[in-house]
Every structure is written in C-alpha cells, then in structure tokens.
N, C-alpha and C positions, 0 to 999 in steps of 0.2 A: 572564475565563475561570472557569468552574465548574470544578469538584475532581467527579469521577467516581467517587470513590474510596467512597462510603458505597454507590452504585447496584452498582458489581462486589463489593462486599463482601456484597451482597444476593444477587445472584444466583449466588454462590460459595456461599453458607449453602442457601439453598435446592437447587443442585444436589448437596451435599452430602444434606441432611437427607433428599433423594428419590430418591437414587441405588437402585442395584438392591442392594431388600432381600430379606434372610428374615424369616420372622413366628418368636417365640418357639418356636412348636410346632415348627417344619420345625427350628431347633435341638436343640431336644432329642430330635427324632426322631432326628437323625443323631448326636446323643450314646446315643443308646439303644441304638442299631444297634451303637456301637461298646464296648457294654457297660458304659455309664456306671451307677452305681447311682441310681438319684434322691435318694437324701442329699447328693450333690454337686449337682443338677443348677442349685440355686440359685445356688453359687458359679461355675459357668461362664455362665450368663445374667450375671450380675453380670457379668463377666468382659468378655465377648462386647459388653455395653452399653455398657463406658467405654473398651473395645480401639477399635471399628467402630461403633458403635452399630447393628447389626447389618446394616450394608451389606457387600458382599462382594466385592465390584469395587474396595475403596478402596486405593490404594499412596500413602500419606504417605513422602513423603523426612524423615527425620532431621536435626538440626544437623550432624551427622558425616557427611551424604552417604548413610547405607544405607538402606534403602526397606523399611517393611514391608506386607506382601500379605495381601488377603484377612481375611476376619472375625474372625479369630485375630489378625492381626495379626503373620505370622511376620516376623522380621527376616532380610534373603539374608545379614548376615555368619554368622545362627549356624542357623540352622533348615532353611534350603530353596536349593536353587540351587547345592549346594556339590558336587565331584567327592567321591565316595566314601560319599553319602547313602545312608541306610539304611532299607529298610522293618523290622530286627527289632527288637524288645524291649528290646535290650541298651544298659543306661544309656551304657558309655563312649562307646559306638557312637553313639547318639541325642545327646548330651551334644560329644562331637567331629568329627560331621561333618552331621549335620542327618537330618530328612528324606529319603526319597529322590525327590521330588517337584520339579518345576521351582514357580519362584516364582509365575510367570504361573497354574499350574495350582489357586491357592489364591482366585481372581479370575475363576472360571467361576461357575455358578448352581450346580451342583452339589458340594454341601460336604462328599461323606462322606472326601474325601479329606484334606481342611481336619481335621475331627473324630479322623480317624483319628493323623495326624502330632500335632493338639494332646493329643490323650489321651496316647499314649508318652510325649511330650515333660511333663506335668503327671506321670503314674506315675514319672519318672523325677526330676524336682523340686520337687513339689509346684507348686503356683500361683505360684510365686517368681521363675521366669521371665518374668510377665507384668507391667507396673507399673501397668496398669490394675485385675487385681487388686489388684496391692500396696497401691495409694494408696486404693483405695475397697471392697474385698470383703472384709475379714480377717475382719469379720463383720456377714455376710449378715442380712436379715429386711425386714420390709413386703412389702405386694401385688404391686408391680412387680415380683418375681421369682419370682410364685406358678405353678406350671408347671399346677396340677391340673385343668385343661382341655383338660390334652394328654395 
C-alpha cells in the first residue's frame, strides 16, 4: 500500500493558498472606509497576512475547539457569535461581549463588516489581540506591505 498522505497534504495546501481571496488594495480600501489612518495600514496588511493570508472564507478550529472566522481571524469565544454583541465604541462593551456580528458573516466576500469589528476591536487593544501580529508585526517594513498603489 502507498501512504496518501503527502498527495492530501498537496491538495489541502493548494486549496488553501487559492481559497477566496482579497487583493491588498480591496484591504485597505475597507480599512480606509473605516477610518484607518494609512500610518497603520502596514501593520494591519502585516496582520491580515500571517492571521488569513488574506483569504476570507477560512475558519481554522483551534487546539481548544474554538474556531476563528474570516480574514481577521475573529475567534467565536471572544469577538463574534456571542449574545449581547455590540456594534458601539465602548472598550468594556467590545472587550466583554464581542462583535455584534454572527461568526459566519466574517466569511462572505464582503469585508467591511470584518474591517469594521477589527478596527473597534484593535482601538480598543492595540494589535494585542491578534498573535499573528504579535509573533510577526511589532515592526513592520519591506515592500510586501507597501500599500502605495492603492
């Protein structure tokens, strides 16, 4: 018997890497929209690259069971999905009940929804929340995160 196991590993990498993306620009369009200043806009590409590598459909399960959604990368125990989810401003609000957003809704093509939850959610703790920043953005530079063609 042959071992299968290098062929499914192929074709799991590949439906990954081609899943349904966004390009850089439709990014920081929808950070633009939501008032992002472009002095950040590196450290959310950053962000957004090592979270989803900017696929938007992707819901990885966790070692713990919890699943995070869409190109942000929201996790349902703290960000989305939760009774009592909020669309306003307000840290404690944002901070102890998520989102006011279903999880699946961070998983459609359209991200301004994704953008809007992440920015509150970043206003209210910095990049800290996310460990794709943490492990790889603290600080940002080189081309790969050059937005100025958008």
């Amino acid at each position: 018997m042959h071992c299968l196991c290098p062929i499914l590993l192929a074709f799991a990498l590949v439906g990954y890497s081609y899943g349904a993306t966004k390009t850089k620009c439709q990014v920081v369009q929808a950070l633009r929209n939501q008032g992002v200043p472009d002095s950040d806009l590196r450290d959310w590409l950053c962000l957004v690259k090592h979270e989803s590598n900017y696929v938007y459909d992707v819901v990885p399960t966790n070692p713990n069971g919890s699943k995070d959604y869409g190109i942000f990368q929201f996790n349902n125990n703290f960000s989305c999905g939760k009774s009592g989810g909020t669309s306003s401003t307000i840290c404690w609000r944002i901070n102890t009940f998520g989102c006011a957003d279903t999880c699946n809704s961070f998983t459609d093509s359209n991200i301004s929804n994704d953008a809007n939850c992440a920015v509150r959610i970043k206003n209210c703790n910095s990049f800290r929340k996310w460990n794709g920043w943490k492990d790889h953005c603290s600080n940002v530079q080189g081309s790969e995160y050059d937005y100025s063609g958008c």
